[in-house]
N, C-alpha and C positions, 0 to 999 in steps of 0.2 A: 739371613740375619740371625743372629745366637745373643740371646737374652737370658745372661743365667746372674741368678743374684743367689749368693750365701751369703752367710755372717757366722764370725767364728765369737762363743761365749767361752770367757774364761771362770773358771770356780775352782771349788777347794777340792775337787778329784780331776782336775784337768780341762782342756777344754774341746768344747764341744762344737762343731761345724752342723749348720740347719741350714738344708736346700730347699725350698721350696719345689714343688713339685706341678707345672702345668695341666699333668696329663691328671692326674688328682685331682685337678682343684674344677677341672670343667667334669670331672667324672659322674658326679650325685653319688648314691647309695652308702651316701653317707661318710664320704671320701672326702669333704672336705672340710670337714670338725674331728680330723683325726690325725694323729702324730704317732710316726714310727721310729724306734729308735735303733740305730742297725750300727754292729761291732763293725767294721770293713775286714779286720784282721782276724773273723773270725768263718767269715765265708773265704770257697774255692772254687775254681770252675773245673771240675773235674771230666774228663775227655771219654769216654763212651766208644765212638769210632774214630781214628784218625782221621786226617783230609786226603780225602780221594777224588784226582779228576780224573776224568772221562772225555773221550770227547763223540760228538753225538753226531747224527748227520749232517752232512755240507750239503747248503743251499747257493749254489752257483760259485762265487769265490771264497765265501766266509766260512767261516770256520766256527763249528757252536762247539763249545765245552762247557760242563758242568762238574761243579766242586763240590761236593759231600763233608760231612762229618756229623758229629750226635755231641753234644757237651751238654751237662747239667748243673744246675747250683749244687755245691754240695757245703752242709751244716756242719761246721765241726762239732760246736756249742752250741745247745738252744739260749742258755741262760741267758747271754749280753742281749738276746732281740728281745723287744716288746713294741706294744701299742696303747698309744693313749685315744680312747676313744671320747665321743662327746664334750669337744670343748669348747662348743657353744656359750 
């Protein structure tokens, strides 16, 4: 079952889409009196290792393979992120 609710706010610099976040909101430490505001177009997934399979020992007919790779966030801009903390 997939339960996703946003809402898109329109204003005088454009508008803005606010996800609500599950994994947040059962989190505690403070995660869930807080708001992030994230550019999308301003992070990358930058690749590390390419995809590499393999394959591993056979256990009677099957056949195991494993797939590799390393990717990271990468920041183009700090500026566009921030956090609103405390809004209780």
């Amino acid at each position: 079952m997939l339960n996703t609710a946003f809402t898109f706010y329109g204003h005088d610099f454009g508008n803005t889409k606010v996800v609500p976040d599950r994994v947040m909101a059962a989190g505690g430490a403070g995660l869930t009196a807080s708001a992030y505001l994230i550019d999308g177009d301003k992070l990358a997934l930058g690749q590390l290792r390419p995809f590499e399979s393999e394959q591993l020992a056979t256990t009677g007919d099957a056949k195991q393979w494993q797939i590799r790779t390393e990717v990271t966030l990468v920041v183009r801009d700090e500026k566009p992120l921030a956090s609103i903390l405390d809004l209780s």
